[in-house]
C-alpha positions in Angstrom: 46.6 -2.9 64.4 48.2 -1.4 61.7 49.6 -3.3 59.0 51.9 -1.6 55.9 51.2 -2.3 52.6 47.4 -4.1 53.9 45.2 -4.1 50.6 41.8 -5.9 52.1 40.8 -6.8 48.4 43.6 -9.1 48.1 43.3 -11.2 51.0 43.0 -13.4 51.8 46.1 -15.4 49.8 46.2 -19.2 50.0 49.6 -20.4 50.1 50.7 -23.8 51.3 54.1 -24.0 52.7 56.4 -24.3 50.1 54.5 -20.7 48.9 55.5 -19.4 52.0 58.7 -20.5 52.2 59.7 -19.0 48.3 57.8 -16.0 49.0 59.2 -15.1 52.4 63.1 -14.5 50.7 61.9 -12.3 47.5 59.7 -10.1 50.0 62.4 -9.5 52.8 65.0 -8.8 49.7 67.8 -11.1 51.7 71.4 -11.1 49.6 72.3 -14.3 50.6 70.0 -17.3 50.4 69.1 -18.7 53.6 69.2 -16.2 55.6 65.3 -15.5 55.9 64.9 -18.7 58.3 66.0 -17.4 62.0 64.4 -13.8 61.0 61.2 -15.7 60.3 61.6 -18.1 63.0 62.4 -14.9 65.2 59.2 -12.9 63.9 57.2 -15.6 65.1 58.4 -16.0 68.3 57.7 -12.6 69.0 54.0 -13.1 68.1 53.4 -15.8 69.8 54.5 -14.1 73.3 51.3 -11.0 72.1 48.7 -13.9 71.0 47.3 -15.6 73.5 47.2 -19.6 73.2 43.6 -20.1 72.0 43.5 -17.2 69.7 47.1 -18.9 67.8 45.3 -22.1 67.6 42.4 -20.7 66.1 44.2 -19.0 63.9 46.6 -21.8 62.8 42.9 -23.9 62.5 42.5 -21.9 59.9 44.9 -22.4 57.7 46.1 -25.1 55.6 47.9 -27.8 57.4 51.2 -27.7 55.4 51.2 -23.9 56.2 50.5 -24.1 59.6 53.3 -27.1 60.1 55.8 -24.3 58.9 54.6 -21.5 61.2 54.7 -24.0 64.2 
């Protein structure tokens, strides 16, 4: 997999929800405010449909709870 920008010295980042919800806006650079919800919501749609079940739950188990609430 290749991921832009991947700097393995700086992960992993703890975040709970409300640090990914403020962070997600200022990173995608989105004029109006707002508008970063179905684009997320979109992204992680698309994931899910290349993860299999098990392997999202396993990665959702481990992560915070708050943080995972948001991604589900």
């Amino acid at each position: 997999m290749y991921y832009e920008g991947w700097e393995p010295s700086r992960v992993p980042q703890k975040m709970s929800g409300d640090d990914f919800r403020q962070r997600v806006p200022g990173r995608l650079r989105l004029r109006r405010r707002g508008r970063h919800r179905p684009l997320v919501k979109t992204v992680l749609h698309s994931l899910r449909q290349h993860v299999s079940e098990g392997d999202g739950a396993n990665i959702t188990a481990t992560m915070p709870h708050e943080l995972a609430a948001v991604l589900s």
